[in-house]
N, C-alpha and C positions, 0 to 999 in steps of 0.2 A: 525458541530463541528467547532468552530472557534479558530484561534490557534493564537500567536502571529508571528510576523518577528522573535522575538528571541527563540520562542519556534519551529520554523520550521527549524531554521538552525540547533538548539541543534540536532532536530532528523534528520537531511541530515549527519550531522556528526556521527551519532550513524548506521545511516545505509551506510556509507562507507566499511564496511570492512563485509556486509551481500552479502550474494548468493540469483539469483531467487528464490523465493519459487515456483512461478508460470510461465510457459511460455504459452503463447496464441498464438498458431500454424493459420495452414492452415486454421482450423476452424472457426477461430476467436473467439467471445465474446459468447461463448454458455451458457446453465444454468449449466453446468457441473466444467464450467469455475468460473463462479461467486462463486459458492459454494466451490470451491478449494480454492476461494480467502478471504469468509468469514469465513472459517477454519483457515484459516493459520492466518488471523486474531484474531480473539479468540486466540488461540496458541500463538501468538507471539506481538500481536500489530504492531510490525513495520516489514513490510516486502517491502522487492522488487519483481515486476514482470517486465517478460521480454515479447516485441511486439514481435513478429517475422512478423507477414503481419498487414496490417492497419495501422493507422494513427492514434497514439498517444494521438494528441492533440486531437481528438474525444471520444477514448475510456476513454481515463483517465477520465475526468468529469462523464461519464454515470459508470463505476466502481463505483467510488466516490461514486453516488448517490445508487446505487443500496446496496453496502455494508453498507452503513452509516456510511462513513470513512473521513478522510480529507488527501486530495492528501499535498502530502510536497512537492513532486517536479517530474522533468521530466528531464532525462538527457538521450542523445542519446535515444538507444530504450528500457530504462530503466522509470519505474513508482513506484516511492517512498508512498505507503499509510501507514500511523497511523490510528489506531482505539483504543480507551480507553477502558478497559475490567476489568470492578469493580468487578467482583468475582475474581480477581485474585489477591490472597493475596500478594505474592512475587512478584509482580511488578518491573523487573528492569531499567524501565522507569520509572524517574523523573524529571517531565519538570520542566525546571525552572519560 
């Protein structure tokens, strides 16, 4: 999914005032993990998860890839994903 600069800031801004959906513990990146994540996906499109051990900049990308998502951003131990969800009529995301 490719997104513009101005469509990436629109949704850093829409998910300022969102809570983790996800945190990725001790664990780490399990299948249990992903599948909380392509849930709350579907559900929501834009959500935040939280690292708690590992390394960000690693996870983020391979989420990414595994969800079919496009990372919007990384801030502290925070990872910002969108996914577009075309059954979903009342969409209250509209990228510019």
């Amino acid at each position: 999914m490719q997104l513009t600069s101005k469509q990436r800031q629109y949704l850093r801004g829409l998910a300022h005032n969102l809570s983790p959906y996800v945190i990725i513990g001790k664990h780490g990146l399990s299948t249990s993990a992903i599948k909380s994540v392509d849930r709350a996906l579907t559900d929501h499109e834009l959500i935040k998860i939280k690292i708690k051990i590992g390394n960000k900049k690693e996870l983020g990308p391979l989420i990414e890839k595994k969800t079919s998502s496009a990372l919007i951003g990384m801030i502290g131990k925070i990872i910002i994903l969108y996914r577009f969800s075309p059954d979903k009529e009342d969409s209250f995301i509209k990228l510019p």
